[in-house]
N, C-alpha and C positions, 0 to 999 in steps of 0.2 A: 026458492031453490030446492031442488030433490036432492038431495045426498045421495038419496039411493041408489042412483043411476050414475054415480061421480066415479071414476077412477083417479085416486087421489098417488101423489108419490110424495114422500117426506125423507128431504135432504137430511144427513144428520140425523136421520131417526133412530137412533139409538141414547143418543143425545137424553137430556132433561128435559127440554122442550118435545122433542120428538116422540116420547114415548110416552106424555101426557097426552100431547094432542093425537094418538094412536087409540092410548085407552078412551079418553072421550069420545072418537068419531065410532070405536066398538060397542060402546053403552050408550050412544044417543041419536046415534043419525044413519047406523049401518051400510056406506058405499057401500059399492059393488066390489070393488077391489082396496084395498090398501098397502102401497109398495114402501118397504122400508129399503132407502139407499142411505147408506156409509161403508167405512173402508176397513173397520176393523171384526174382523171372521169372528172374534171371542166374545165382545159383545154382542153382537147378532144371536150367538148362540146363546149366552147367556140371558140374553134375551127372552127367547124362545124358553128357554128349562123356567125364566121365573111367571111364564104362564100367559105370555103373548106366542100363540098357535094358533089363534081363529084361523079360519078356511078361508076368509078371504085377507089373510097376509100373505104380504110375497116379500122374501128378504132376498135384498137386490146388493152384493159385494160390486162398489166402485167408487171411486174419490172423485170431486166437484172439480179438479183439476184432468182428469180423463174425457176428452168433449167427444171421443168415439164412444166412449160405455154410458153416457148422459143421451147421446142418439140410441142408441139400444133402448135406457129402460125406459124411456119416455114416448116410446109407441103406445098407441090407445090410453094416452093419458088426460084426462081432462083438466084435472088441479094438481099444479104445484106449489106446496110449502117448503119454503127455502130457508132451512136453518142451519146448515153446516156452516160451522165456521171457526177460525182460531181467535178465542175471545179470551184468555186470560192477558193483561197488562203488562207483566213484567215478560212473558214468555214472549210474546208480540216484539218488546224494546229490545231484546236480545235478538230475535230470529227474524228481523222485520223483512227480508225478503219471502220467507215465508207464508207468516199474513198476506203480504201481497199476492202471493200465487192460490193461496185458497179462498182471502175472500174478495178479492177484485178479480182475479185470472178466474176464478172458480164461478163466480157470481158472472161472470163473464157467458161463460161458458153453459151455465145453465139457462140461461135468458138463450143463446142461440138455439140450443136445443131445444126447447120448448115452443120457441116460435118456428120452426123447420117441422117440429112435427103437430101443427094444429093445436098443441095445450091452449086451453079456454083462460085458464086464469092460473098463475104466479103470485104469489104473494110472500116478498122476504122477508127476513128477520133482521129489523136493524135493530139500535141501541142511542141510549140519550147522549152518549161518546163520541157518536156523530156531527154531533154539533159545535162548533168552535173547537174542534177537536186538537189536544195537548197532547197524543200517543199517538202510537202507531197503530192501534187495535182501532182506536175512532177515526183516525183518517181514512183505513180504508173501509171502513163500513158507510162513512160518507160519501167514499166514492164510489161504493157498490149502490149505496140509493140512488145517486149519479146516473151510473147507470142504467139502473133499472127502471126511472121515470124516463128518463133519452131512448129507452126502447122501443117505449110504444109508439115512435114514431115509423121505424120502421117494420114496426110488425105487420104494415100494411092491411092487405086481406087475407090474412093470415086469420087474423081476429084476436089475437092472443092479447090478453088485457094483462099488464102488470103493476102491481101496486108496494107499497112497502106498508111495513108497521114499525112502530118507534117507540120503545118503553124503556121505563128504570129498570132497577136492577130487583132480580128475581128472588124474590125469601130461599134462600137452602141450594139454592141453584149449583151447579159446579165452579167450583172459587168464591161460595159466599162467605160472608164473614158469621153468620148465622151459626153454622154446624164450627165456626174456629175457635169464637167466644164458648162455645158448648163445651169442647172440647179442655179448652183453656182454663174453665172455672172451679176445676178440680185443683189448681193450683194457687188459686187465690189470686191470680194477676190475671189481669187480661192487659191487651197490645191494641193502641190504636195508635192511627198517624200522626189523625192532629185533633184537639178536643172541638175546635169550631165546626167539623165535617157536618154535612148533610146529604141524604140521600132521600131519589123518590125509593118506594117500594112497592111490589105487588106480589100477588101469590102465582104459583104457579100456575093453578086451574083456572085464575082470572086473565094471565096472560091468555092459553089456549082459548078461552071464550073470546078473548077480543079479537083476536089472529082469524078465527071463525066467521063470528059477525064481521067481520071486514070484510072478508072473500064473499063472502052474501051481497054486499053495499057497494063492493068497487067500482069503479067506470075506467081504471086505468090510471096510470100515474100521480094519484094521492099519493101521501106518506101519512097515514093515520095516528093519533098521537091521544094514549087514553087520560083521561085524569085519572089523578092517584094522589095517593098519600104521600108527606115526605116526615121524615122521622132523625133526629138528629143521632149520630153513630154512636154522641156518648149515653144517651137516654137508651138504646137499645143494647147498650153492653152492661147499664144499672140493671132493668129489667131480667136481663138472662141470667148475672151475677150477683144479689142484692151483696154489699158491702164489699167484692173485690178492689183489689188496689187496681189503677187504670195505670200503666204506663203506657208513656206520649214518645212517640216513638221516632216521630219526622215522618216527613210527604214524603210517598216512595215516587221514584220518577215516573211521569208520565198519570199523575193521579192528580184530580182536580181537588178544590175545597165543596166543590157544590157542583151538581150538576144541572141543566139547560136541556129541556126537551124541544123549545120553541125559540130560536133566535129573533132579536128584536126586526131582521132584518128580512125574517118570511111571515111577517103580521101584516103586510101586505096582501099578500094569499091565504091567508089561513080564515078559515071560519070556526065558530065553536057551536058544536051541538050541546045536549045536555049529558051527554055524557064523556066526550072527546071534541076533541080538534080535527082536522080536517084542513092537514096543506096542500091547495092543489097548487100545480104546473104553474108556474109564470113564464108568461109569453108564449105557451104551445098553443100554435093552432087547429092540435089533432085532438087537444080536449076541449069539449063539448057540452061536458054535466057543469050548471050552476050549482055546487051546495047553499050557494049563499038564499034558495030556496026553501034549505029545511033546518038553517042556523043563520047564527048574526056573524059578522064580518068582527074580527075583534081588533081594537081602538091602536090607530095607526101606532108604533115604540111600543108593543106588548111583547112578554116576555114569558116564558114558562118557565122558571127555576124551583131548582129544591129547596131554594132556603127564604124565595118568595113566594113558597105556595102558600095557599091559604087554608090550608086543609093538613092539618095535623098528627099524628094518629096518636091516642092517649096507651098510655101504659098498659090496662086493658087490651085495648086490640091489637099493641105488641106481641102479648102473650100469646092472643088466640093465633095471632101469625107464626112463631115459633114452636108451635104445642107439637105438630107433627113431629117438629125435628127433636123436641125432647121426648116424646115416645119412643123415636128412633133410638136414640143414642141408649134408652133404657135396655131396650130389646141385645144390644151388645154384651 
């Protein structure tokens, strides 16, 4: 695939994800164009002053809920990365129509746009939340993948291929607990929910690499799903704290013990490569690509969880995961 000749648009770009995967596609693959669409003017600008100005940005003022300003910026567009979204938990359980209108109505709305104007390839941004989902923030990101795999059936001869991606939760990300424990250890106590918790983890730059190489690999309604590490919450609050007191604080609503990137019940569809998964469509007859060509088909009742992965992260690669964020906090 050329990059170079790509005009890419990035929902949300201002976002975490948004402005990784901005600076990456500027230092390693230089499209032709790169459009930043989000809703907030001060961001965008701030943006810009903290030294994203390349010649081929275009910041593009409009919310994933507007489907006349999505027809606008999505002229002459080749790639869509779709990451706007309302992803905090508790914000979601209070505002749940909300959530709904950004990222179901929104996700909605972007998938029109994009096959109306000839976009080559879509690829969203889900979350492991999605899966058996207990909130509101993962119901409707499951039903934005919903979505966005039922599209390509009628994207017809449009061509527009759409795909999803499906990972844990991001180190330092916006709402990490990462930069909270950081915060927190200045007082000798840190806060967790419950001491059993587990979580996958990944970095940021490794989400953007996989987000990438998938738009490379698509055929069209995958949900691509990386391996990763899981790491238990109260091992990563020893590591950032050595010796704080831990208080146990109760399961906030809408918050799992453990998260599921693969339910038992799409191990039917799923293939594993060697470095991810790969769940394709069941029962579409508009897909076509066999992966079970370049992976094995994994063992009918499989399951992806955090607290059954098999892949651990030691103490060690804790730190080198959090190291940015405590240079950060240094820098304050």
């Amino acid at each position: 695939m050329n990059w170079k000749d790509q005009v890419i648009l990035v929902t949300g770009g201002t976002g975490s994800f948004g402005k990784k995967f901005i600076e990456t596609m500027l230092a390693g693959y230089g499209p032709a164009k790169l459009i930043v669409y989000s809703r907030d003017e001060l961001k965008q600008h701030e943006m810009r002053e903290s030294g994203f100005d390349h010649p081929s940005l275009r910041y593009f003022l409009g919310d994933v809920r507007d489907l006349p300003r999505l027809h606008r910026a999505m002229q002459d567009v080749d790639i869509v990365a779709h990451a706007a979204a309302l992803k905090q938990v508790p914000a979601c359980e209070y505002n749940p129509m909300e959530a709904v209108k950004t990222n179901i109505i929104g996700t909605s709305n972007v998938v029109d746009a994009a096959i109306d104007a000839g976009v080559k390839k879509v690829m969203a941004l889900s979350t492991d939340k999605a899966v058996t989902p207990v909130n509101m923030y993962g119901a409707t990101k499951l039903t934005a993948e919903k979505l966005v795999v039922a599209s390509n059936a009628y994207a017809g001869d449009k061509g527009t291929l759409l795909s999803c991606v499906r990972y844990g939760n991001v180190v330092g990300s916006r709402g990490s607990v990462v930069p909270i424990f950081i915060r927190q250890r200045a007082s000798g106590r840190l806060t967790i929910t419950d001491a059993r918790m587990t979580r996958f983890w990944l970095s940021l730059e490794e989400g953007v690499r996989f987000v990438i190489s998938n738009i490379e690999r698509m055929h069209g309604g995958e949900v691509f799903v990386p391996k990763i590490p899981s790491t238990k919450i109260v091992d990563l609050a020893r590591v950032i704290a050595p010796g704080a007191e831990i208080d146990v604080i109760g399961i906030r609503p809408g918050e799992k013990l453990h998260e599921m990137m693969i339910h038992r019940d799409e191990s039917r569809s799923t293939i594993e490569l060697a470095d991810r998964f790969v769940v394709q469509p069941a029962g579409h007859l508009w897909f076509r690509h066999d992966w079970s060509q370049e992976g094995e088909p994994v063992p009918d009742g499989f399951k992806y969880t955090s607290d059954g992965n098999d892949w651990w992260l030691s103490d060690d690669e804790i730190r080198v995961l959090v190291e940015p964020f405590e240079k950060a906090n240094l820098k304050k």
